[in-house]
Gaussian input, Z-matrix of N, CA and C with variables (Angstrom, degrees):
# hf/3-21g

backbone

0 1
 N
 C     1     B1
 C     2     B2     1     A1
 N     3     B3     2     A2     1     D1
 C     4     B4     3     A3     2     D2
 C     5     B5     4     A4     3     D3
 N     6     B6     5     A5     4     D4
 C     7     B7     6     A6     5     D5
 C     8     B8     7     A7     6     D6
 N     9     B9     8     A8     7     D7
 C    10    B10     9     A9     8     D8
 C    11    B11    10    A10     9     D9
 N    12    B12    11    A11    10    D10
 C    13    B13    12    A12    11    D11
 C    14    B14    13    A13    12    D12
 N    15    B15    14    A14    13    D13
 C    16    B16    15    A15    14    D14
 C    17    B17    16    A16    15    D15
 N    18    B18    17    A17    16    D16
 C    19    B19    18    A18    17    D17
 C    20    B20    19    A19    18    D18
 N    21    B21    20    A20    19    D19
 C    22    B22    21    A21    20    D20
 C    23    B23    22    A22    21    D21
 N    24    B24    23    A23    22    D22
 C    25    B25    24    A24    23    D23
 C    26    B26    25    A25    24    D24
 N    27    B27    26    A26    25    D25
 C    28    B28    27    A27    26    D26
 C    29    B29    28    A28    27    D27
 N    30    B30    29    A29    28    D28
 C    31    B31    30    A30    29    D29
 C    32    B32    31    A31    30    D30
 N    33    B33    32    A32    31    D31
 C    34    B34    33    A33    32    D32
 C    35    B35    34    A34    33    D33
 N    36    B36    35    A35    34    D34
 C    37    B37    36    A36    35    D35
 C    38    B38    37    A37    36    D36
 N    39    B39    38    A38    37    D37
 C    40    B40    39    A39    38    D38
 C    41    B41    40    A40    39    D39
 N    42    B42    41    A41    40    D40
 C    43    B43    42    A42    41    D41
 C    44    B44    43    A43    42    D42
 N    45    B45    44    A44    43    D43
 C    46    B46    45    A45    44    D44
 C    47    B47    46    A46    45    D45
 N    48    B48    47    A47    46    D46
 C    49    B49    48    A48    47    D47
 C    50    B50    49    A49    48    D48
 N    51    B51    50    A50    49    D49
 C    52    B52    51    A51    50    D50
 C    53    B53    52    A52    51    D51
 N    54    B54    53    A53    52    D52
 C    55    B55    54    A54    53    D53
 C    56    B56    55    A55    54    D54
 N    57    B57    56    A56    55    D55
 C    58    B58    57    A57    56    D56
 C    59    B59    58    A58    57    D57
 N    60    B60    59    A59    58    D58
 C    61    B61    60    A60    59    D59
 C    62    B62    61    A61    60    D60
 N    63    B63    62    A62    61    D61
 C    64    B64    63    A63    62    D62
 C    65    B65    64    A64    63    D63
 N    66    B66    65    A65    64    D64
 C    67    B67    66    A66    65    D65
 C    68    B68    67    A67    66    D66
 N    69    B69    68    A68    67    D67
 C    70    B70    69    A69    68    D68
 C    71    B71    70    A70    69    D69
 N    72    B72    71    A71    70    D70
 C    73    B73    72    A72    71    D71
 C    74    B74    73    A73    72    D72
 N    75    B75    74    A74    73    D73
 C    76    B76    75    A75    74    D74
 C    77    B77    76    A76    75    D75
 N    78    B78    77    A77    76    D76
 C    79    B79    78    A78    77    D77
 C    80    B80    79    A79    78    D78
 N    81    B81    80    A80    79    D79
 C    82    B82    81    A81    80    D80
 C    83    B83    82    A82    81    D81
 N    84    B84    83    A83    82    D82
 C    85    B85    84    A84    83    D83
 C    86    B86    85    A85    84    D84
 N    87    B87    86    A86    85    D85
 C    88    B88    87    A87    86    D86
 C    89    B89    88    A88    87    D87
 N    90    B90    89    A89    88    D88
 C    91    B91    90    A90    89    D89
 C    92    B92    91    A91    90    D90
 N    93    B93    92    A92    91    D91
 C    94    B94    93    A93    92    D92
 C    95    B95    94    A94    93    D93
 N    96    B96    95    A95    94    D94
 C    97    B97    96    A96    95    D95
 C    98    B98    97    A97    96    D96
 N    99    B99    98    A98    97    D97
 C   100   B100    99    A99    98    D98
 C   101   B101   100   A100    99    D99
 N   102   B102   101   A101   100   D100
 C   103   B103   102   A102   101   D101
 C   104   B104   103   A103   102   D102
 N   105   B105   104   A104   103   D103
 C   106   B106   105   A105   104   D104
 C   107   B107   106   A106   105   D105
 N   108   B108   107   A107   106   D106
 C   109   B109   108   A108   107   D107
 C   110   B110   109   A109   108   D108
 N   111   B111   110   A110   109   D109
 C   112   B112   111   A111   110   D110
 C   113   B113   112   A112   111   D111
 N   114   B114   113   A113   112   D112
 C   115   B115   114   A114   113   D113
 C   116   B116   115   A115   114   D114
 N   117   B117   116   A116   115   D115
 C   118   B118   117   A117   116   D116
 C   119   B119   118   A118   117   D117
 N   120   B120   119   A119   118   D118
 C   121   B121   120   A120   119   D119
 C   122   B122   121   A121   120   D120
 N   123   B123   122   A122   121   D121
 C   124   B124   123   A123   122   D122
 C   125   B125   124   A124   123   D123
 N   126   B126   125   A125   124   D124
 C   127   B127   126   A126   125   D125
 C   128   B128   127   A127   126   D126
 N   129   B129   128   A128   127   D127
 C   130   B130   129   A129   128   D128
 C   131   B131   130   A130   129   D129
 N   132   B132   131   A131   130   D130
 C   133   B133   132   A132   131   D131
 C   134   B134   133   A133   132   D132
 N   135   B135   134   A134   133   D133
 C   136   B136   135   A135   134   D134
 C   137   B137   136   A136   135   D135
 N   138   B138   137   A137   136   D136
 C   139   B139   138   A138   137   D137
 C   140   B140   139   A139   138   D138
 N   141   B141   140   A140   139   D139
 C   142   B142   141   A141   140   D140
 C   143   B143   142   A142   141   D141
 N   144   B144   143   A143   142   D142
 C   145   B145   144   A144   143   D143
 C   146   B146   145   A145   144   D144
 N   147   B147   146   A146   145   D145
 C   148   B148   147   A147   146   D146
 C   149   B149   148   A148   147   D147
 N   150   B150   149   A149   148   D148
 C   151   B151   150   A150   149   D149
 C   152   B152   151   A151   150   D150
 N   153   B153   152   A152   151   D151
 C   154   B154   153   A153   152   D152
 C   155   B155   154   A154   153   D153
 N   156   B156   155   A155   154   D154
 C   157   B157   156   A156   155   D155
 C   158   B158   157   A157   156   D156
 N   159   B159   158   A158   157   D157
 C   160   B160   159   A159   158   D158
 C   161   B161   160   A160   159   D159
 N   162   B162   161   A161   160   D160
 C   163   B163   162   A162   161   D161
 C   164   B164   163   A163   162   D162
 N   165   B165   164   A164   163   D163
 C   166   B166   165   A165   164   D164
 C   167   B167   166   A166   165   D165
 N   168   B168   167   A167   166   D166
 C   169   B169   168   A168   167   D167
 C   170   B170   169   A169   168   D168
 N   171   B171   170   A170   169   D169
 C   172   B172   171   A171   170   D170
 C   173   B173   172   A172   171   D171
 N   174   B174   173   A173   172   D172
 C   175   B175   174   A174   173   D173
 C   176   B176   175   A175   174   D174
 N   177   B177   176   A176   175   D175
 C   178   B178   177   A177   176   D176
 C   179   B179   178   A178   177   D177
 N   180   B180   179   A179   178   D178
 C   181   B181   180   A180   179   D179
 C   182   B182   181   A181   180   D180
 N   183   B183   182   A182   181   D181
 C   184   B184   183   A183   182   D182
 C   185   B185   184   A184   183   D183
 N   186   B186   185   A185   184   D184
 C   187   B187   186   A186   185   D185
 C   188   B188   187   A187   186   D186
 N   189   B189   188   A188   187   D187
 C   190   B190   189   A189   188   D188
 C   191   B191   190   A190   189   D189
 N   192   B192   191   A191   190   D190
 C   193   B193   192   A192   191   D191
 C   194   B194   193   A193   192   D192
 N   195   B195   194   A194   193   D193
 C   196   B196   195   A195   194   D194
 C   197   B197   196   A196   195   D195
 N   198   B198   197   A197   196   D196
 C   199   B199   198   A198   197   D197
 C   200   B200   199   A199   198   D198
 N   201   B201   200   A200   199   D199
 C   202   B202   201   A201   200   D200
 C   203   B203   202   A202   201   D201
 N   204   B204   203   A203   202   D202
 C   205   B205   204   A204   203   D203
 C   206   B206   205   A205   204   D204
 N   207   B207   206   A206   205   D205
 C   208   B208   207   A207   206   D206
 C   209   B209   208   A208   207   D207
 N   210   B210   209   A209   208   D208
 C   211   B211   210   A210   209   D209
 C   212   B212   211   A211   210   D210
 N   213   B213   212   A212   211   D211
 C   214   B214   213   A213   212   D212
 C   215   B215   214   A214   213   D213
 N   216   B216   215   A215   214   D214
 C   217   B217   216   A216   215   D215
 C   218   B218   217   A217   216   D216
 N   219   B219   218   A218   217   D217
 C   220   B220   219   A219   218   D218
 C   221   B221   220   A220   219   D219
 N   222   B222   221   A221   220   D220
 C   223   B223   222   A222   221   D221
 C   224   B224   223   A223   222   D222
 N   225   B225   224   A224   223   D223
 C   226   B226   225   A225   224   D224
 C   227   B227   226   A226   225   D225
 N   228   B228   227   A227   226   D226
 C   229   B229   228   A228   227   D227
 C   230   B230   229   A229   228   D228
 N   231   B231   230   A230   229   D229
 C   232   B232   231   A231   230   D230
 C   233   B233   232   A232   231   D231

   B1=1.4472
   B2=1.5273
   B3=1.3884
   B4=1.4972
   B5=1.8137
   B6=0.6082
   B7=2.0756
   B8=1.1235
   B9=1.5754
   B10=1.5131
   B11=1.1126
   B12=1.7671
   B13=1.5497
   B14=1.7524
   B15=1.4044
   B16=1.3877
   B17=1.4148
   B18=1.0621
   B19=1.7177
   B20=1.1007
   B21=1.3054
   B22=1.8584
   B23=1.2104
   B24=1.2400
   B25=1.2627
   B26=1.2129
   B27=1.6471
   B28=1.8509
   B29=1.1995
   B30=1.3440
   B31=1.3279
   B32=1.4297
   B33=1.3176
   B34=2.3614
   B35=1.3005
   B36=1.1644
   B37=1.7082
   B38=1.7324
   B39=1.5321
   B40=1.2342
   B41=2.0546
   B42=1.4271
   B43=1.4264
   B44=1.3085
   B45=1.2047
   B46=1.6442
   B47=1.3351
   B48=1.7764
   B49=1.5809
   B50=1.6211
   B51=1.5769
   B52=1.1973
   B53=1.7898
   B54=1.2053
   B55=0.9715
   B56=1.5855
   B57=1.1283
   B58=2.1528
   B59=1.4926
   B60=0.9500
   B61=1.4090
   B62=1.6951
   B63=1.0361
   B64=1.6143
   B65=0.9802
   B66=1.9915
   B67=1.6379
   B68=1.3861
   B69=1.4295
   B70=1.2565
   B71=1.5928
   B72=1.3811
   B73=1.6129
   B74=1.5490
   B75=1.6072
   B76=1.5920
   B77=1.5545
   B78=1.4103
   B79=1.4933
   B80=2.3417
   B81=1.2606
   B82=1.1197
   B83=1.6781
   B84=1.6618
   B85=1.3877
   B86=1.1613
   B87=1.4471
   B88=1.4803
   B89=1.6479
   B90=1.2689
   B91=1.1132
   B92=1.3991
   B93=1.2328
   B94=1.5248
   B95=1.2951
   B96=1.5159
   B97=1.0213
   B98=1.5023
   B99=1.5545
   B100=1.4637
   B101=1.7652
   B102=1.5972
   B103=1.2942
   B104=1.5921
   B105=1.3427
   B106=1.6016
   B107=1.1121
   B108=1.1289
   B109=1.7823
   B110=1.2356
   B111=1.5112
   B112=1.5437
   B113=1.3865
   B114=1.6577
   B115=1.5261
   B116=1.6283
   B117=1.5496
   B118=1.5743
   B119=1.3930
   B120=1.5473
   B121=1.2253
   B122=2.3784
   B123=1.8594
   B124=1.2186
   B125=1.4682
   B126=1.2281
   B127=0.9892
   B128=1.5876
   B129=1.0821
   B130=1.5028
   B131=1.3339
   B132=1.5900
   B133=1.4786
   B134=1.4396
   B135=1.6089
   B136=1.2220
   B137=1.6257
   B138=1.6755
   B139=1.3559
   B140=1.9444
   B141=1.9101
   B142=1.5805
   B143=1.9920
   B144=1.0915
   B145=0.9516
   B146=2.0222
   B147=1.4746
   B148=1.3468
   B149=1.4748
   B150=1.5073
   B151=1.7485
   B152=1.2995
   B153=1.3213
   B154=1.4737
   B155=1.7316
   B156=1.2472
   B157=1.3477
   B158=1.8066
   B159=1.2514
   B160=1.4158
   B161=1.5167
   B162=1.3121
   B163=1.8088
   B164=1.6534
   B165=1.5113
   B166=1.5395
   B167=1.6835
   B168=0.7978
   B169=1.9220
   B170=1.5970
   B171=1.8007
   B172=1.3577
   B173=1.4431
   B174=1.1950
   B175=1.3013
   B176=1.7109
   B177=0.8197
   B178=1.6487
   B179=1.6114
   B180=1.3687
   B181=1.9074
   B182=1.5359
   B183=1.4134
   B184=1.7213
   B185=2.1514
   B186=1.2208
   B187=1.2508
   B188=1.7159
   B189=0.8363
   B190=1.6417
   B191=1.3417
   B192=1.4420
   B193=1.9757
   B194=1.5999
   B195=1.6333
   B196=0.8276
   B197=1.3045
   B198=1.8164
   B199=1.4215
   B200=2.2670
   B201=1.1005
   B202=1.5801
   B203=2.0295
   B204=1.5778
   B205=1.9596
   B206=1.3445
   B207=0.9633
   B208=1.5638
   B209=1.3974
   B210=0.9519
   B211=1.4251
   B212=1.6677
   B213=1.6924
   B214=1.0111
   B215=2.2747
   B216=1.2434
   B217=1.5741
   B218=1.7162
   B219=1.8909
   B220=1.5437
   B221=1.4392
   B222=1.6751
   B223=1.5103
   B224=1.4699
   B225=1.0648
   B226=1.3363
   B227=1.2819
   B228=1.3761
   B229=1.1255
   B230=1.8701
   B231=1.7556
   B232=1.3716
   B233=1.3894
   A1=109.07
   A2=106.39
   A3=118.76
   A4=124.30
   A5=147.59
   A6=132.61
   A7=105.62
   A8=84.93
   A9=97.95
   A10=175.38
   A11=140.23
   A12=137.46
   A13=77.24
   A14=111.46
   A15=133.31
   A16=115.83
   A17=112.25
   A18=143.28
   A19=105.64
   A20=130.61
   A21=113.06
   A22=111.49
   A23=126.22
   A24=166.05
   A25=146.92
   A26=119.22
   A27=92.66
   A28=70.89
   A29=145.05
   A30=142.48
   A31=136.74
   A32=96.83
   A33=107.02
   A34=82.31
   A35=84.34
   A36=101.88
   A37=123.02
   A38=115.57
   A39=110.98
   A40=88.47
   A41=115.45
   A42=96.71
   A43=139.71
   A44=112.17
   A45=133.77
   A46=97.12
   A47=110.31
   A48=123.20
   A49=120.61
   A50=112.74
   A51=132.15
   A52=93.56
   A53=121.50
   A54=132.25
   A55=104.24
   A56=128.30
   A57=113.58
   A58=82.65
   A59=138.22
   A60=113.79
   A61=112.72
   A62=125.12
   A63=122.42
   A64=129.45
   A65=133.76
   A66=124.97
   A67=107.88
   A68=132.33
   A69=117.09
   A70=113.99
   A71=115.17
   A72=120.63
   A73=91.30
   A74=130.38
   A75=107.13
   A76=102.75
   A77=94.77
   A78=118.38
   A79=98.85
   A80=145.94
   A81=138.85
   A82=98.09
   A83=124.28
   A84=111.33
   A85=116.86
   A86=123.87
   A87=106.77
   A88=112.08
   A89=120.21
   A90=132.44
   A91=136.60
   A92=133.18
   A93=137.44
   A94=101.11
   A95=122.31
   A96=151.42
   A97=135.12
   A98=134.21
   A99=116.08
   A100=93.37
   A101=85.69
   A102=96.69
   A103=123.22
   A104=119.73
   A105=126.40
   A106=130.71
   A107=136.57
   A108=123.10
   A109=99.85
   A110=109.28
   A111=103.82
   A112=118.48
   A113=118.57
   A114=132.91
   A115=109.30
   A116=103.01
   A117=113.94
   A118=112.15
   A119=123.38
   A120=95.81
   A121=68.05
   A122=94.74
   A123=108.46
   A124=127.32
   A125=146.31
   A126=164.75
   A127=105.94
   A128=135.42
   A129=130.70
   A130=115.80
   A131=127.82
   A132=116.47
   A133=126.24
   A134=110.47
   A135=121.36
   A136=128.22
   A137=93.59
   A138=109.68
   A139=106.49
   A140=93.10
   A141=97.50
   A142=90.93
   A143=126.13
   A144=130.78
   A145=112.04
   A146=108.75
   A147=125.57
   A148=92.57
   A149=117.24
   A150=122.52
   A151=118.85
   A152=117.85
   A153=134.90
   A154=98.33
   A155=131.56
   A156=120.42
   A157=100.50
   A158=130.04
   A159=159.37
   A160=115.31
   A161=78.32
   A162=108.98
   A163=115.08
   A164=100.73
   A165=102.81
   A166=102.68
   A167=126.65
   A168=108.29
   A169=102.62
   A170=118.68
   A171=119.43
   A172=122.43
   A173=129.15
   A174=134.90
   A175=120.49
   A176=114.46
   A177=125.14
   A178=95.92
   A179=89.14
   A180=99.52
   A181=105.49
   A182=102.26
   A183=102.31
   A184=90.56
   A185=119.61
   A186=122.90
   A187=101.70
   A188=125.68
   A189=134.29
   A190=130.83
   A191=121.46
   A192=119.87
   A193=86.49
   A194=102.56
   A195=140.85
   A196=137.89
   A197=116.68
   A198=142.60
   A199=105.63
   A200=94.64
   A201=98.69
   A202=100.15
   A203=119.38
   A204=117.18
   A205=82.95
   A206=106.42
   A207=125.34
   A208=148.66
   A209=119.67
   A210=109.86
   A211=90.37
   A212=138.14
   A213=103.26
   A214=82.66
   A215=100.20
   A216=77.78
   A217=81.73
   A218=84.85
   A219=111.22
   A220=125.32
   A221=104.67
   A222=107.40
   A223=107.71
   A224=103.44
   A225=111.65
   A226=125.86
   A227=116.59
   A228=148.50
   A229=108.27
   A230=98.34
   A231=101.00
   A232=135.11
   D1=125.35
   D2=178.91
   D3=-63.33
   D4=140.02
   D5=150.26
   D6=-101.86
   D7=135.85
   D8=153.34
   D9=107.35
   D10=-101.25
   D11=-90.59
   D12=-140.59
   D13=136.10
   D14=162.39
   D15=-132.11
   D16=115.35
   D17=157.63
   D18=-47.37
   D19=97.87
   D20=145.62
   D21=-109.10
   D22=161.87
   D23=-147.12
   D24=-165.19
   D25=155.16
   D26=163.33
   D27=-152.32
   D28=92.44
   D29=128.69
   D30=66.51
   D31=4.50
   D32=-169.75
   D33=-79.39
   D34=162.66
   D35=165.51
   D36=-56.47
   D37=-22.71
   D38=-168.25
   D39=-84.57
   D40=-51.00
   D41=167.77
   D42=-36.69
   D43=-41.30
   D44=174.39
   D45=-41.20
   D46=-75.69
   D47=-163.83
   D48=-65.06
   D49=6.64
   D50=-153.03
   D51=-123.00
   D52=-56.05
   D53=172.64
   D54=-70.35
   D55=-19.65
   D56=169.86
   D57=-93.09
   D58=-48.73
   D59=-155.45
   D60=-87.81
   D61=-21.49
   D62=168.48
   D63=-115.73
   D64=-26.38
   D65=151.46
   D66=-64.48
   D67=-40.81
   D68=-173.10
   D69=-68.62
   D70=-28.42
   D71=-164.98
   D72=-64.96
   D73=-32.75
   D74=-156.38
   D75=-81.61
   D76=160.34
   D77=-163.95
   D78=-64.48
   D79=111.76
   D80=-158.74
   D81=-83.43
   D82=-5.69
   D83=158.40
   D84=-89.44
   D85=-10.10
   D86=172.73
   D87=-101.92
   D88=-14.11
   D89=168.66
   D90=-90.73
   D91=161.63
   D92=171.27
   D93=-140.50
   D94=108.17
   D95=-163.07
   D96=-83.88
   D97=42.61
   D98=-155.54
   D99=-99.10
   D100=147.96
   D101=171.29
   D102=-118.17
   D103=106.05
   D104=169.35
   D105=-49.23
   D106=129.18
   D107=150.44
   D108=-109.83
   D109=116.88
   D110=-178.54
   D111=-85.42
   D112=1.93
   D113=177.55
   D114=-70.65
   D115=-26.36
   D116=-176.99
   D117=-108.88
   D118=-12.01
   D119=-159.43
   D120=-154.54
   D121=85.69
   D122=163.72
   D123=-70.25
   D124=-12.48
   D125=-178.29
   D126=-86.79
   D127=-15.65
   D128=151.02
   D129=-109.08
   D130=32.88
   D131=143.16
   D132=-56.31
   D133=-48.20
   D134=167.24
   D135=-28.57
   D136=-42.86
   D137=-167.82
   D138=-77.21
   D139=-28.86
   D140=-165.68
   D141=-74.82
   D142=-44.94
   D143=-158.43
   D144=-55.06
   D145=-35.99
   D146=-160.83
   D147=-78.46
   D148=-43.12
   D149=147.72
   D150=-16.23
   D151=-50.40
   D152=-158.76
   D153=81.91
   D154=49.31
   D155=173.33
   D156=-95.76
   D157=129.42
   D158=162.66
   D159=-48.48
   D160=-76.20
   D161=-176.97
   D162=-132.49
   D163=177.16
   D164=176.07
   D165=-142.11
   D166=106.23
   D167=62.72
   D168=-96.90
   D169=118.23
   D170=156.66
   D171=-104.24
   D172=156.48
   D173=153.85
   D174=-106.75
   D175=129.21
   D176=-176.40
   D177=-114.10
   D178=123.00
   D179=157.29
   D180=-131.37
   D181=129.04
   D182=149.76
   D183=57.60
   D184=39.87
   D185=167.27
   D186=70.27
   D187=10.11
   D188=-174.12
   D189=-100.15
   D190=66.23
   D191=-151.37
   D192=-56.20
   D193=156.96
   D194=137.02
   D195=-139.84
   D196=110.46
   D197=-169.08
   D198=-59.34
   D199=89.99
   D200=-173.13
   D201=-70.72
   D202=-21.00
   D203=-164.00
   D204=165.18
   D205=141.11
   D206=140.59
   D207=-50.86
   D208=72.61
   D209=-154.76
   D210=-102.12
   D211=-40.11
   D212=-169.95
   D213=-163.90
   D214=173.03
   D215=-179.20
   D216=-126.68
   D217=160.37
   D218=166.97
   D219=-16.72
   D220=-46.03
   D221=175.51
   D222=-59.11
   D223=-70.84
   D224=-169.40
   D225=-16.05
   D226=-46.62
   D227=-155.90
   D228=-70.80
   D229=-43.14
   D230=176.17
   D231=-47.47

């Protein structure tokens, strides 16, 4: 059985380096992997927000944000 794990994003460079170094690091049998850009695809801020995601670069497990840097916050994004 898989968990899980959603990527958001919006594309800076600090997301980029955030997304090779921590969606790619998880193991893809224990994980299920989607990755967001919420710069492209505005219609799931809503979704990042109910997460409790802040900012991005986030990681979500199992409904649980976790803030990996700052690259830009939720507002911003609108």
């Amino acid at each position: 059985m898989t968990t899980k794990a959603i990527f958001y994003h919006a594309g800076c460079s600090v997301c980029v380096a955030a997304e090779q170094q921590f969606a790619k690091a998880l193991d893809p049998q224990r994980y299920e992997i989607e990755v967001v850009h919420l710069g492209e695809s505005k219609d799931r801020l809503a979704e990042a927000e109910r997460y409790g995601v802040k900012s991005v670069p986030a990681l979500v497990i199992d409904g649980q944000p976790f803030h990996i840097n700052y690259g830009a916050s939720v507002e911003q994004l609108r």
